[in-house]
Residue, then its C-alpha position, 0 to 999 in steps of 0.5 A: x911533285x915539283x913545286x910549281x912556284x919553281x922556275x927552270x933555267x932554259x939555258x940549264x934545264x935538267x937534261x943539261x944539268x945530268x950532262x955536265x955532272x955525267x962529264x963532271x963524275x966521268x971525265x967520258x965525252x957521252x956516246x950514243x945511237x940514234x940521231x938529233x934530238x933538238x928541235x929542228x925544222x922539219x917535214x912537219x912545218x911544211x903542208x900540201x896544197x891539195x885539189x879543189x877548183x884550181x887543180x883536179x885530183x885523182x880518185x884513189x880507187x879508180x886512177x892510177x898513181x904510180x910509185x916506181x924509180x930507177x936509180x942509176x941511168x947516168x951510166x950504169x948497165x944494170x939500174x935498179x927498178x925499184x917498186x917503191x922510192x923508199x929505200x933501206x940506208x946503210x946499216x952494219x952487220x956489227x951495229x946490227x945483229x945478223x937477224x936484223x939485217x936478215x930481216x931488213x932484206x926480207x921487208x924490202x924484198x917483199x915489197x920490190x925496193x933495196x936495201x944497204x949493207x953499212x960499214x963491215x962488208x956482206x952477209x950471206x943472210x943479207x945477199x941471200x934476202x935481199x932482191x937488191x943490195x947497195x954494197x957501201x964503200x966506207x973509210x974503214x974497208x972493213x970486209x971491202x972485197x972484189x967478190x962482193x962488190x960483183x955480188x951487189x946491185x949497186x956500190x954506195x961511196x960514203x963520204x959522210x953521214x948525217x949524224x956526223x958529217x966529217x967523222x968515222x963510225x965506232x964499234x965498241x969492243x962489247x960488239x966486236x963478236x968473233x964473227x965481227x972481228x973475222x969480217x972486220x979483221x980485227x981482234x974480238x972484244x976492241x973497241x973500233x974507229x973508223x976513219x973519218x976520211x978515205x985512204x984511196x983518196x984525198x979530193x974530188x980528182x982522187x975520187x973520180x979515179x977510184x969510181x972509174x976503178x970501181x966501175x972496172x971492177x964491176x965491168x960498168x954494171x953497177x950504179x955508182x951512188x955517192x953519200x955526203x952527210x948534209x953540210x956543204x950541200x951545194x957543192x958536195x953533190x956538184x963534186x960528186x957529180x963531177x966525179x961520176x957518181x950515178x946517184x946521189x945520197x944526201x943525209x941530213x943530221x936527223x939521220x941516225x947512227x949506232x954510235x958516235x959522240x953525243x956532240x957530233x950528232x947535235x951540233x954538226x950538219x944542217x936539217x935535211x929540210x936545208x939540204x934538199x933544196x940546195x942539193x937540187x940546184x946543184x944538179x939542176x945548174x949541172x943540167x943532170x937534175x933526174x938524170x943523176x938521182x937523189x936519194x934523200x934520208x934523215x928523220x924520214x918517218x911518214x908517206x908525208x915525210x916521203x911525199x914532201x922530200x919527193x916534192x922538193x926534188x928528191x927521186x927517192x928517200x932512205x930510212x933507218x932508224x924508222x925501220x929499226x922501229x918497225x922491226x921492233x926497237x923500242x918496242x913497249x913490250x921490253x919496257x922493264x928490261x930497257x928500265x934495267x938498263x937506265x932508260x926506257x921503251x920510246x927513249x933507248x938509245x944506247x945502242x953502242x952498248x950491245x945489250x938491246x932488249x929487242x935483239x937489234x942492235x946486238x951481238x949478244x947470241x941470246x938477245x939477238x934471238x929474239x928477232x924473228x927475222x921473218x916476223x921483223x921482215x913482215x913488219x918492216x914491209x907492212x910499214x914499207x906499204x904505209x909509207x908508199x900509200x900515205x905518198x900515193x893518197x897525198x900525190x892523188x890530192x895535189x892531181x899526180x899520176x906519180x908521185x914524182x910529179x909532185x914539186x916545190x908549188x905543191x907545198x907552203x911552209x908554216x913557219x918562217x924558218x922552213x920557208x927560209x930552208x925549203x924555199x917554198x912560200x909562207x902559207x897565205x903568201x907568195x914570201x919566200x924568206x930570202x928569195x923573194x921580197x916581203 
């Protein structure tokens, strides 16, 4: 029992206090998965203004309110139809264990959406479970091959990600698997970093050849989706779109990783929140705003989450560590195990370490045996389904037939910083800090 009388430094609180004798006893910068854990405005400082006299809303039984997109127009021969405008975000074989993403194609399958290959190249258990795979494009090129890439349905370029924008990924040895390390060409048990930028090229110029080469490759059938973790926003996707790219993706720094150093993930890159609205009018002053698309992702975690970055001019969203919970990460059932290893069920997040209770974020034969691939697909699409009913029940209250009619006038802010950030009115007023006078 703490004395109450006992005042904590704000500034020293204790998570800081462990931090800086962590650093003191190891002389070890910390490394760990997941994303921010700061304070950050977020999709929670915005709310809806739903129908009432002014506006007429749908009856959720009886009118239709549609949830398909296509991804990819701008000059692709195959776009993606997608049921759903939630997506599956990159996420390795390496970081992951096969089962896991196994069953992350099985869930997004199920319900008609696609989902991303990460860092590390193709699985035949991925390929062979999933309608529609993204094959990611990344600095390393580890497993990077002309077959995959026509296996695909789509190449995602990764320039950036949100959790560490201007940084490559990390592997440690411990997950390095004699499969990892044959896929990877790498020796098993080292730890691995990847670059933080492409060898292919060294600026926009550079990168519009590599998609034309890219495009070749794939006889013009693929969409081409660009990914810039959120930072310089504006004029990134300008860059991206000058480039070629048919899509998109902007990461916002709530997006998770499976390791990266604890620094990069808390104080580089911007909120998605910020980076949406500077990400539309990017491609609106371009005049292609729906015609290139924009995936949105980073802390998406409800159909209001979906709801409110569709609103703000996103055309579909991705999530990753949302469906690394569905699936069963920090699940309260292996609660003493995750104890064993220093944290707890809600709280893990030591993913680089490979020896995750629920067989996620493993290499290790055993745990990863724990994972059902088609229970964990089940339950990835069940919480798909949430997400897209949670979306259709808000966009029916504002009066939209499809949840891509919602827009910017649909919502206020709660707070002065999210109006600031999305550029939507304070609620109870017509201020938009920064945009329009007091």
């Amino acid at each position: 029992m703490i004395d109450p009388a006992l005042r904590e430094s704000a500034t020293f609180d204790r998570p800081t206090i462990a931090a800086i004798q962590r650093a003191a006893e190891t002389g070890v910068y910390d490394i760990r998965g997941w994303g921010a854990k700061r304070p950050l405005p977020h999709f929670d400082d915005l709310l809806f203004l739903g129908a009432s006299m002014s506006r007429y809303p749908l009856e959720g039984y009886r009118e239709r309110c549609d949830t398909d997109v296509v991804l990819g127009t701008r000059y692709a021969k195959y776009p993606l139809h997608l049921d759903i405008p939630v997506t599956i975000a990159g996420m390795s074989f390496g970081a992951l264990s096969a089962q896991a993403k196994e069953a992350l194609g099985r869930g997004a399958s199920e319900v008609g959406t696609s989902t991303t290959t990460g860092d590390g190249g193709m699985t035949p258990e991925e390929r062979g479970q999933s309608k529609y795979l993204v094959y990611q494009y990344l600095p390393s090129r580890y497993g990077m091959n002309p077959t995959d890439l026509r296996k695909a349905d789509a190449i995602e370029v990764v320039l950036g990600q949100g959790a560490k924008p201007g940084g490559g990924g990390m592997l440690l040895g411990q997950k390095i698997s004699e499969r990892v390390a044959e896929m990877r060409t790498l020796p098993p048990g080292i730890d691995q970093r990847s670059a933080c930028r492409h060898p292919d090229w060294t600026g926009p110029d550079d990168l519009a050849i590599k998609i034309l080469e890219l495009r070749e490759i794939t006889d013009w059938e693929k969409p081409i989706y660009v990914k810039v973790g959120a930072s310089r926003t504006y004029y990134d996707v300008k860059l991206a779109v000058a480039a070629g790219a048919d899509v998109v993706v902007v990461d916002g720094m709530q997006g998770g990783t499976a390791a990266t150093q604890e620094v990069f993930i808390e104080h580089v890159g911007i909120p998605t929140l910020a980076a949406i609205p500077q990400a539309v009018q990017a491609l609106q002053e371009m005049g292609v705003h729906r015609e290139v698309q924009l995936i949105v992702s980073g802390g998406i975690r409800t159909g209001a989450d979906v709801a409110k970055a569709l609103a703000l001019g996103a055309d579909a969203v991705a999530i990753g560590t949302a469906a690394l919970i569905a699936l069963g990460d920090n699940d309260p059932r292996y609660d003493e195990q995750y104890r064993e290893l220093g944290s707890a069920a809600g709280f893990y997040d030591d993913f680089q370490d490979g020896r995750d209770p629920a067989g996620i974020t493993t290499q290790d034969p055993e745990l990863a045996a724990r994972l059902d691939p088609v229970e964990g697909g089940r339950r990835l699409a069940n919480y798909l389904r949430v997400l897209t009913m949670e979306a259709q029940t808000i966009a029916r209250a504002c009066g939209k037939a499809h949840v891509q009619h919602l827009e910017p006038e649909d919502l206020v802010a709660v707070t002065i910083e999210a109006a600031a950030m999305a550029r939507v009115p304070l609620a109870g007023t017509s201020w938009i800090p920064g945009v329009t006078g007091a």
